[in-house]
C-alpha positions in Angstrom: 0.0 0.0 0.0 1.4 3.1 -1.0 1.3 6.2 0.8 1.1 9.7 -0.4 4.0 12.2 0.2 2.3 14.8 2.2 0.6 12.0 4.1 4.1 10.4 4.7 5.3 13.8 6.0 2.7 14.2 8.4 3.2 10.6 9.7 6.7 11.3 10.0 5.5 14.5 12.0 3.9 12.3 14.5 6.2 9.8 15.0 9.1 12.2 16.1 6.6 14.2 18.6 6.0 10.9 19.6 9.4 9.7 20.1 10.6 13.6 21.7 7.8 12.5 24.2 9.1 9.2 25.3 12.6 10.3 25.0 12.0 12.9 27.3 10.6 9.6 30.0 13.3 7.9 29.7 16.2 10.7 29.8 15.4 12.9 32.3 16.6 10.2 34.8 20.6 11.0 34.1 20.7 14.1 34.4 18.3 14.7 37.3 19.8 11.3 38.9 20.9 12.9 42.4 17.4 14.9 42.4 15.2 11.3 41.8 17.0 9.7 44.5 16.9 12.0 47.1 13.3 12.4 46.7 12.6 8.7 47.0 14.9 8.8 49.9 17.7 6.6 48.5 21.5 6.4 47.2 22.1 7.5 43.7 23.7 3.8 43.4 20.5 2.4 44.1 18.6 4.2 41.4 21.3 3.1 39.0 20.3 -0.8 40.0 17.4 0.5 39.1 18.5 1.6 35.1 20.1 -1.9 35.4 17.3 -3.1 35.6 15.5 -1.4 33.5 17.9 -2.0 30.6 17.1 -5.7 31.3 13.5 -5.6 30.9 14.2 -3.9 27.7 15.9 -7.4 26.4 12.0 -8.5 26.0 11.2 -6.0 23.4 11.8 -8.2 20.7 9.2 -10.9 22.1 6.4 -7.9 22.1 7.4 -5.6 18.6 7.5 -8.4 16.8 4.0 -8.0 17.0 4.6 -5.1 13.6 5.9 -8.1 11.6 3.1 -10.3 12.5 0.2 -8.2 12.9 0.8 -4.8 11.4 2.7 -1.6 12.2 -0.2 0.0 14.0 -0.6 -2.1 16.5 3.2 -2.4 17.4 2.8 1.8 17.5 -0.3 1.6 19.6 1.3 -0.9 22.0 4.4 1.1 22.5 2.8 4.1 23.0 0.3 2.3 25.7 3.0 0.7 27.6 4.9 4.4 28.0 1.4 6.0 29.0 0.8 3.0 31.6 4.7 3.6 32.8 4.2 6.9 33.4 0.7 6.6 35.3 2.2 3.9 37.7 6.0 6.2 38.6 3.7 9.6 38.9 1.0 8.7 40.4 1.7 6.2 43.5 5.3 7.3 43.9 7.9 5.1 45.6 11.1 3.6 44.5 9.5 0.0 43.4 6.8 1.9 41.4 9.8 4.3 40.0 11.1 1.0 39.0 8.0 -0.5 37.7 7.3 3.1 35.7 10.5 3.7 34.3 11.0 0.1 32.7 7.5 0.0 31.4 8.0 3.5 29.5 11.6 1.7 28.3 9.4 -1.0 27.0 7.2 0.9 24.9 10.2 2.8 23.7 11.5 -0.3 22.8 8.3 -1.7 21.0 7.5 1.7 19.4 11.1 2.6 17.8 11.4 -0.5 15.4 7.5 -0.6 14.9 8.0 3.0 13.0 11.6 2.3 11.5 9.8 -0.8 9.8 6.5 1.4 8.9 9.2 3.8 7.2 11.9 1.3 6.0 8.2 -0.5 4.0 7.8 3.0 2.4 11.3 4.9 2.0 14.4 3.1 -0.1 17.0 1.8 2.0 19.5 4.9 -0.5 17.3 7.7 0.9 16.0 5.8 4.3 19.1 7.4 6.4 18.2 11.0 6.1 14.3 9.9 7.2 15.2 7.9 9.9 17.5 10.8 10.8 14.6 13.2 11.1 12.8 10.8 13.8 16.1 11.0 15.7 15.9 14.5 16.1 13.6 13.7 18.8 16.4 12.9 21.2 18.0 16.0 21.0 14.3 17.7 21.2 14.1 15.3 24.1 17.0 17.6 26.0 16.4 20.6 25.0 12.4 21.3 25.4 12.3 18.6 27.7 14.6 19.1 30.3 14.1 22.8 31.2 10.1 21.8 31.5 11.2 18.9 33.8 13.2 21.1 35.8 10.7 23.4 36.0 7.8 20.7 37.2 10.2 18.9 39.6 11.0 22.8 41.5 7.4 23.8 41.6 5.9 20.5 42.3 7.5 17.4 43.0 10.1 14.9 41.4 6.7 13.0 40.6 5.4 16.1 38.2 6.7 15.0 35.4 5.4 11.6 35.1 2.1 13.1 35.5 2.0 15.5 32.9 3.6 12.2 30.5 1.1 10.5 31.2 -1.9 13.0 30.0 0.3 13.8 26.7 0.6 9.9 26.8 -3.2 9.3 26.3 -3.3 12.3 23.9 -0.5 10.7 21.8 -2.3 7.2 21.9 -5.8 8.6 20.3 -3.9 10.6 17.9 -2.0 7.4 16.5 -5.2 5.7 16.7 -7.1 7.8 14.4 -5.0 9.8 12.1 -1.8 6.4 11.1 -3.3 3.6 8.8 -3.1 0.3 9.4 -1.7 -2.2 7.1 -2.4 -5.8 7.4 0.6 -7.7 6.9 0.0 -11.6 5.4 0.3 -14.3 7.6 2.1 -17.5 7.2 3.9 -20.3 8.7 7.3 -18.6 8.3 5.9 -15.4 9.8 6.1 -16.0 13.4 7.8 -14.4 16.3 10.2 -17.6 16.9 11.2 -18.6 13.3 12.0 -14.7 12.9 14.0 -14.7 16.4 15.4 -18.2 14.7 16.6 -16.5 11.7 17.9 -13.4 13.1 20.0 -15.5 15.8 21.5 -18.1 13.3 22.6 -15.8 11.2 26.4 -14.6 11.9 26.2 -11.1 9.9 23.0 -10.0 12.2 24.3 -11.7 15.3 27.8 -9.2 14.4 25.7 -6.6 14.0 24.0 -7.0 17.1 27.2 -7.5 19.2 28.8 -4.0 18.0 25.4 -2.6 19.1 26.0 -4.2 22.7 29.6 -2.7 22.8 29.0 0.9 21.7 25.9 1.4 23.9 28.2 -0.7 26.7 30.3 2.1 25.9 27.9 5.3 26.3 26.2 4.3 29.0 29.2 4.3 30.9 29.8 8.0 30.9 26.0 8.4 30.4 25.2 7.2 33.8 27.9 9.0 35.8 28.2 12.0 33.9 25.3 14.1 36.7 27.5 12.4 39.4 30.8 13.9 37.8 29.1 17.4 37.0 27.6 17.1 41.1 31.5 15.8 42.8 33.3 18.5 40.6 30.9 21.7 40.4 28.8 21.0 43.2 24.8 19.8 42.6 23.2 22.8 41.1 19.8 22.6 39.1 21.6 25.4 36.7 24.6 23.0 36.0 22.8 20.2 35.5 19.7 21.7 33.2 22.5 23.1 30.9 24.5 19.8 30.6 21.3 18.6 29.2 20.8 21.4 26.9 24.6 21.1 25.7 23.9 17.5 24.9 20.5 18.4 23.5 22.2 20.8 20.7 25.2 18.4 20.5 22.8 15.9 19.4 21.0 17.7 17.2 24.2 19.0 14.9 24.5 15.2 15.0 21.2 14.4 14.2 21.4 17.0 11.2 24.6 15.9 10.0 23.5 12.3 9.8 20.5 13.9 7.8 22.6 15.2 5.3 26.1 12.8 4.5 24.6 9.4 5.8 23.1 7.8 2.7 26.0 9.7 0.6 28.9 8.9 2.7 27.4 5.1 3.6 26.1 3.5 6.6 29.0 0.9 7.5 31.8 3.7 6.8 29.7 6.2 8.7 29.7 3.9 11.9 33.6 3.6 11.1 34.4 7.2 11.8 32.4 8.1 14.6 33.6 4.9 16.5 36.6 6.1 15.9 35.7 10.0 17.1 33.6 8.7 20.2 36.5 7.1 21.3 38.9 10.1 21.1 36.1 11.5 23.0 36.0 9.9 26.0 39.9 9.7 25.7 39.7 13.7 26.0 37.1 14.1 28.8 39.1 13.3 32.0 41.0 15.6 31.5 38.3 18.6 30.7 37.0 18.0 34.5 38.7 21.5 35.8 36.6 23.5 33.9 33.2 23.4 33.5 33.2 24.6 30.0 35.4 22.2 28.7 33.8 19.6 30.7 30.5 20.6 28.7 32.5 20.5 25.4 33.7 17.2 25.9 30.0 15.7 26.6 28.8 17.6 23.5 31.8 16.0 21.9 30.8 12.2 23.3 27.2 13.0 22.9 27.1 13.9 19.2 29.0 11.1 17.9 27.0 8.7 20.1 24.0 9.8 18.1 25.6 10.2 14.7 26.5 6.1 15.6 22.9 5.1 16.7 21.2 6.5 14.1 23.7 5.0 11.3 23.5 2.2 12.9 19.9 1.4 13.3 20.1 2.4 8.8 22.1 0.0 8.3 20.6 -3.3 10.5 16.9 -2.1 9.2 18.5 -3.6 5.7 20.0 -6.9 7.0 17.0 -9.1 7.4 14.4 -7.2 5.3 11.8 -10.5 5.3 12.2 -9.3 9.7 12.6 -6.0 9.8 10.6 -4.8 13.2 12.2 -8.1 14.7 15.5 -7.1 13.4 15.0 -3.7 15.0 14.0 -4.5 18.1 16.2 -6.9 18.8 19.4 -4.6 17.7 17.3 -2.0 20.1 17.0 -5.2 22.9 21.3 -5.5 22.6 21.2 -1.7 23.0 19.3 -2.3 26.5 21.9 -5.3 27.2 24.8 -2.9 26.4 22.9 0.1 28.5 22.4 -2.5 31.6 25.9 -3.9 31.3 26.9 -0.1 31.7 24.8 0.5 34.2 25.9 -2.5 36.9 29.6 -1.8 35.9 29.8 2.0 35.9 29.3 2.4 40.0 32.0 0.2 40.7 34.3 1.4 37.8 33.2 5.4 38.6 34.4 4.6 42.4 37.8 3.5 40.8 37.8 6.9 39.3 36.1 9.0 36.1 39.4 8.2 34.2 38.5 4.3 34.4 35.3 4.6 33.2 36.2 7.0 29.8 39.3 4.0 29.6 36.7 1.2 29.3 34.9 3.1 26.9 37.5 3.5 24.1 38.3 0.4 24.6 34.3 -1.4 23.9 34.4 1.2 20.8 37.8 -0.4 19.0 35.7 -3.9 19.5 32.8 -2.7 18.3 34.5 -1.4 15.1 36.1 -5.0 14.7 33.0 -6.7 14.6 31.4 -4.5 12.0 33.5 -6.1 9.3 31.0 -9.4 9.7 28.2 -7.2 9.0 26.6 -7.9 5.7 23.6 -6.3 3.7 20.3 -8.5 2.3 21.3 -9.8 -0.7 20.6 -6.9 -3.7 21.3 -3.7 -1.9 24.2 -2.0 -2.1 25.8 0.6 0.6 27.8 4.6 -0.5 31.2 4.0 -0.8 
């Protein structure tokens, strides 16, 4: 089923408010880490079991948006988008850590169900040659995420509680939810024997070039969430906890992210997906080389994340291109499970970082550079569906 170009536009429109929505959810924990756990009366490290767990739950993604290969997209939108509303209900309005928990993993859920559910909706109707820039404008919803969403956070959590914001997600949640429901066809998608969630798991997990892909997923997101979960702790030890530092390290990241998001936009499909993922390996590495030793001033220090921020994004978004082409026959099963070794890699970060932040800041950037150079290994073993050709 074809869709029309301005109707493709304004689907595209929806998706990324969509996604700025539930990005905002599921960021606004890093930076406002120290402010979460003192209002739920705990240690920061007990919130970050918390992620860790979290990122776990997000392995079972695959098992629900699998649902957009065997049902339809719609469904695997409407699901994602319930789960987040549902999260957001159960953290804001009976507040304690367990429902925090509880909240938190069920918005990471939907996230996780939603995302592949609308890069397989666009991969049906945009050529893999021009896909990269679309995909890129979704992203942009990240780095709308930061910089809309954290100053409103801020402002909720000061003139209400740390619980505000959940409340007010969950309102724009059900909003979101009957706007999908009216306004984004549905497409029935053919059923057969070979169309199930297990023999699409099957394929995906016998197959060495996806299974590579899916490893350097685990290791570059290992990699980020390492200086993504300490980074409000290092901003709190070494400036001291202030609402103003921390609200414009998430701005800084927000633009950061944005110049990457834009970038991707515009070189991705011409420069090429696997080469792309190359160079900002590569970069992200010399990144979080560099940042230990930005930590006296709080400029540089907010350099340095834009610095490890922007390539981070330019990498997820290349990334996610490329694996949307590997198992075409799969895609939203292929998607969510390269966004289910992202949660592995984000909850591998999340029970190592502690321990390796206690060691010191300069441990944590090490380990990083080090996950990046494996991760640029593996993506030699990556290989396209048989007929499409990547920008060399």
């Amino acid at each position: 089923m074809s869709i029309k170009p301005l109707k493709l536009k304004f689907d595209i429109f929806v998706f990324t408010l969509t996604r700025a929505v539930i990005n905002t959810s599921y960021r606004m924990v890093y930076p406002f880490l120290p402010v979460f756990a003192r209002g739920l009366g705990v240690e920061p490290t007990s919130l970050a079991m918390a992620l860790s767990i979290r990122s776990f739950l997000g392995v079972l993604s695959p098992f629900l948006a699998t649902v957009a290969d065997t049902r339809d997209r719609k469904t695997g939108f409407l699901l994602g988008i319930g789960l987040f509303t549902v999260g957001s209900g159960v953290a804001g309005l009976y507040p304690s850590l367990w429902t925090f928990i509880l909240g938190i993993s069920l918005a990471s859920l939907g996230n996780g169900v939603f995302i592949p559910s609308v890069s397989a909706y666009l991969g049906d109707h945009v050529p893999y040659a021009r896909r990269g820039r679309v995909l890129a404008i979704t992203e942009l919803s990240w780095a709308v995420a930061f910089i809309g969403g954290m100053p409103i956070v801020r402002y909720l959590i000061e003139s209400f509680s740390w619980a505000a914001p959940f409340i007010v997600l969950l309102l724009i949640g059900v909003a979101l939810f009957i706007v999908v429901l009216i306004s984004i066809p549905g497409e029935t998608i053919s059923k057969s024997a070979e169309n199930t969630i297990w023999r699409n798991l099957g394929r995906i997990l016998t197959a060495w070039p996806a299974l590579a892909g899916l490893l350097t997923g685990v290791l570059f997101t290992f990699a980020n969430e390492l200086v993504n979960l300490v980074f409000g702790l290092w901003i709190e030890d070494g400036f001291g906890l202030d609402f103003n530092a921390l609200t414009v390290a998430s701005i800084v990241i927000g633009v950061s992210e944005l110049g990457g998001e834009v970038f991707t936009g515009l070189w991705l499909d011409a420069v090429g997906k696997r080469k792309m993922i190359w160079i900002f390996l590569g970069l992200n590495a010399l990144a979080a080389a560099i940042l230990p030793f930005t930590g006296g001033s709080l400029g540089l220090a907010m350099s340095g994340l834009g610095v490890f921020y922007v390539t981070f994004e330019i990498l997820m978004v290349s990334a996610l291109t490329l694996m949307s082409e590997v198992m075409p026959a799969a895609r939203a099963t292929m998607l969510s499970t390269t966004l289910a070794c992202f949660s592995i890699g984000r909850m591998l970060g999340d029970l190592v970082g502690p321990g390796l932040y206690n060691v010191g800041f300069w441990v944590i950037c090490l380990a990083a550079v080090l996950l990046n150079l494996a991760a640029a290994g593996l993506l030699t073993q990556v290989r396209l569906h048989e007929g499409e050709q990547e920008a060399v």
